[in-house]
N, C-alpha and C positions, 0 to 999 in steps of 0.2 A: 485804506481799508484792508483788511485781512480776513481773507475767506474762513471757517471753519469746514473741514471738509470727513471730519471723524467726530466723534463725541460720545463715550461713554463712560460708565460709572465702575468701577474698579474693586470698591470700598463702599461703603458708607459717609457721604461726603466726599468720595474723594473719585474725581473723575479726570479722565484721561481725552484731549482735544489735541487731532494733527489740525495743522493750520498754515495756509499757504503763507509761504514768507522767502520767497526764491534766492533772495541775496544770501540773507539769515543761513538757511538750509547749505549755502557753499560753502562758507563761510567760517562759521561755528567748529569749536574744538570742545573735547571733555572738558565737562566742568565750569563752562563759561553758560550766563544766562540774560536773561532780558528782562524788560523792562515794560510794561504793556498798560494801558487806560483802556477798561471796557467803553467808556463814550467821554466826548471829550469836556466833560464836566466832574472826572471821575479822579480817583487818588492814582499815584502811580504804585506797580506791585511788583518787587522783581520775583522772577519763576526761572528757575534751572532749568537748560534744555536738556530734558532726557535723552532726545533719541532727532535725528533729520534724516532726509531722504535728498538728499542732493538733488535726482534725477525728477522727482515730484514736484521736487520744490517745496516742500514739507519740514515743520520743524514738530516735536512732539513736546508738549507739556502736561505734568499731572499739578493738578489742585486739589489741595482741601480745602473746599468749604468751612471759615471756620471766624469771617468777619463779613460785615457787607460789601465789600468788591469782591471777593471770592466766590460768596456764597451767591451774587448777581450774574458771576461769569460760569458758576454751574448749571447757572439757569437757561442758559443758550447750549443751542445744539446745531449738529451738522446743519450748513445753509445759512448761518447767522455768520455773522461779521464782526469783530472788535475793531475798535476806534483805530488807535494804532501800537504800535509794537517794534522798540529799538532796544538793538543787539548785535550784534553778539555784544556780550559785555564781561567784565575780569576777565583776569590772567588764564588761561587752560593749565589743566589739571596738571605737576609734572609727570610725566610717566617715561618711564623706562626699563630696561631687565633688569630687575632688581632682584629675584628667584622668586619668593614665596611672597604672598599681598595677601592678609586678609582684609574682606571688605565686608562694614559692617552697615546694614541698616536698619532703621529704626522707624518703624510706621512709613511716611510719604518717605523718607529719606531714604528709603529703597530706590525709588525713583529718580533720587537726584545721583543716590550711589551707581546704577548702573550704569550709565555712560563713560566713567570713569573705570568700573569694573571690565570691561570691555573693553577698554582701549590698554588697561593692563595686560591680559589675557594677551589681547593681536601683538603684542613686544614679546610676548614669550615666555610669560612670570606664570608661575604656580598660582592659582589665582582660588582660594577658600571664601567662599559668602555666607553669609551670617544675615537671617534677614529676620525682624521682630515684628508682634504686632500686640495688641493689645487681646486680642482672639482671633479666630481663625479668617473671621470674617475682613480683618485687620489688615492681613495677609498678601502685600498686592505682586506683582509682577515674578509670582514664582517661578511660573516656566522660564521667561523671557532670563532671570538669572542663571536658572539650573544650567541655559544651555553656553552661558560663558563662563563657566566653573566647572573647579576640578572636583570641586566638595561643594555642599550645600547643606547649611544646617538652618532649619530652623525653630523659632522657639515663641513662645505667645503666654502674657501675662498668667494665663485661667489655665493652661495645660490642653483648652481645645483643640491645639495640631500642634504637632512635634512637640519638642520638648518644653515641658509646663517651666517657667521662671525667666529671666533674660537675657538679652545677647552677652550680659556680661560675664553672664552664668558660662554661657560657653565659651566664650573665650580666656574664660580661667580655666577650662578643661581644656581646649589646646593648647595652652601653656604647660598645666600638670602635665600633659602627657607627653610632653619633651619635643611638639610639634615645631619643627624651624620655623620660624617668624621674621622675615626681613622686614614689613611692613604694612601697618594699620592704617587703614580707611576707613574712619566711621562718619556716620552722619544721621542725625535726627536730631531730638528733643537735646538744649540746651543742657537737662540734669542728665543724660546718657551718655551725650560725648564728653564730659567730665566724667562720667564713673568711668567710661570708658581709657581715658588719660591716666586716673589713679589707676586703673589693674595693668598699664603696658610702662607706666614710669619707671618701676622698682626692676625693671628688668631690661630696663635701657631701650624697651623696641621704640624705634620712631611711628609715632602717630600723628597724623594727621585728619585736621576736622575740616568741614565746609560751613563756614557763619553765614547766618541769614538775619545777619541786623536789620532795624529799621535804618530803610534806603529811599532816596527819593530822586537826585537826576540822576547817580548810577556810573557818574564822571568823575568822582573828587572836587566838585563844586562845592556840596552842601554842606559836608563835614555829618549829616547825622549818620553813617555808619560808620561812626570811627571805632574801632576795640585799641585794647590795652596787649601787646605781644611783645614779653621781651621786655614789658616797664615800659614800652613805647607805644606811642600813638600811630596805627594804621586805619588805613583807608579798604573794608571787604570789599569795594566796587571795583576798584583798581589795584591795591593790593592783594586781595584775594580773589576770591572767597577764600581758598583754602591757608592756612594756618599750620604752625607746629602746635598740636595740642598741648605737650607742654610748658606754652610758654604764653596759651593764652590766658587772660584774666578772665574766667569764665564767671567768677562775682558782678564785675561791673558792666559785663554782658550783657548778664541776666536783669541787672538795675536797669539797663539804659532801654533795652526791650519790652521795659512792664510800664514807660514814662508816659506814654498815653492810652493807657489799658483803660481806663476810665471815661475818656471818650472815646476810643471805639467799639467799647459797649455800648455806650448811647446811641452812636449812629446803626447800628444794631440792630438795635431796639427799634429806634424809627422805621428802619427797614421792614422789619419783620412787622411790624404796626401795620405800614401800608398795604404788605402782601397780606396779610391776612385780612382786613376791614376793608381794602379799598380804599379806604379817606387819611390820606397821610396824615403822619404827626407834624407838629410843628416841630422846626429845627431854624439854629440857631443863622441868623443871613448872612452867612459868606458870599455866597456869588448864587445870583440868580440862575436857574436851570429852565429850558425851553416847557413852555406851559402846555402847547401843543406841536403837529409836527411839522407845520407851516414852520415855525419859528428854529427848525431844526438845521445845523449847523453843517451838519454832515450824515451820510447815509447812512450811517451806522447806529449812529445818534440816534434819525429817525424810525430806524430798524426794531430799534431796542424800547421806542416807546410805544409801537405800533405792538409790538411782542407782547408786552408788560403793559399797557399804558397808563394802570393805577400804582405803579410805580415813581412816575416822573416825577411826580411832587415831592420825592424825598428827596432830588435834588438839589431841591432850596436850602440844606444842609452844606454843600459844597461837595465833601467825598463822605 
């Protein structure tokens, strides 16, 4: 069981949980992440450790809400518990003095970028951040970046804060303006870190992305987060996350990531059935989920049904 001992909301869906995890918390390098089940009936989800606290015992994660385990794990707050949670997981970030890094993020991918931007920074790199949103409200962890940057730009779909257009907008203007560039860091939306690859290609800068495929043990067992790098088959659990952008296949990325878009709509839907009516939907019987909280497996389990308890019955879905 893993404590929740912070929990708030950042964004719009997108909420920020410290959570006790004392190994984790030693442990952990930039850019490596974990692997967590809100109850132990639930899908597995990996999440980037933005930030740990060694001396807490503390690891931080940001979520978006934006599928049914996500949007069930925003739904808990300080004093709740998740099932469990194994990690550290991938390679850590490389990092070294390289001079100049720019680091770019893209909605949540601010949050996976700053750990990383950070750990550039304490090696002694020129460190420029680039943070995007869709509007202001979009916007997350601006302080927390400003204060490990030498520059900070940022820019938002609508023109609500900073500069109206996006990251890539700006970093075609530190390029025009003959800004030295050793290397790029970008991370968000799948169609950004490719724009992103096309505007730093033609100019030889190395870029580098963080892939957040579909992942399930997070070992090199499964094979479902394999990508194309280089015309060759990797593994983001163990060979990455992080990537030469140029050399990913960001095409068959993008295919392999939309392969059950269609069921996790449905379960979705189910979800969002229950929460709102009370009386679940029916779903399809992969594995039975505890009907009440006698039949509860573990305390977190029973935590979360005590919490929720017109929830349970979407269980009967499996994740």
């Amino acid at each position: 069981m893993f404590r929740i001992v912070e929990a708030r909301f950042l964004a719009p869906e997108v909420k920020l949980f410290r959570i006790e995890a004392p190994r984790i918390a030693r442990k952990r390098k930039a850019g490596q992440f974990v692997i967590l089940r809100v109850h132990d009936h639930g899908e597995r989800i990996p999440l980037t450790i933005a930030d740990s606290d060694p001396a807490a015992g503390t690891v931080t994660l940001v979520v978006q809400g934006v599928g049914k385990t996500t949007k069930m794990l925003n739904s808990l707050g300080a004093g709740d518990s998740i099932c469990d949670i194994v990690g550290p997981l991938g390679l850590p970030s490389h990092v070294e003095a390289v001079g100049t890094v720019v680091v770019i993020g893209g909605g949540l991918g601010t949050a996976i970028a700053y750990p990383t931007a950070k750990a550039f920074k304490e090696a002694g790199n020129r460190v420029i951040s680039v943070v995007g949103g869709r509007s202001r409200a979009f916007v997350i962890l601006e302080d927390e970046v400003r204060a490990i940057s030498d520059e900070l730009h940022v820019a938002t779909d609508d023109g609500s804060y900073g500069r109206k257009g996006f990251v890539t907008d700006v970093l075609n203007d530190l390029i025009a303006a003959g800004t030295r560039i050793d290397l790029v860091l970008a991370i968000g939306p799948i169609p950004m870190m490719r724009a992103i690859a096309e505007v730093t290609r033609p100019h030889g800068i190395k870029t580098v992305v963080s892939l957040n495929p579909i992942m399930v043990d997070g070992t090199g067992m499964c094979g479902g987060c394999r990508v194309i790098v280089g015309g060759k088959p990797q593994f983001a659990c163990v060979d990455g996350p992080e990537f030469d952008a140029h050399q990913v296949d960001f095409k068959i990325l993008t295919q392999r990531n939309a392969m059950y878009r269609d069921m996790e709509r449905a379960s979705l839907e189910r979800f969002q059935a229950a929460a709102e009516t009370g009386s679940p939907a029916p779903a399809p019987a992969v594995a039975d989920a505890p009907s009440s909280t006698a039949e509860c497996a573990s305390g977190g389990e029973c935590r979360f049904i005590q919490r929720v308890p017109e929830l349970a019955g979407v269980w009967k879905g499996g994740k």
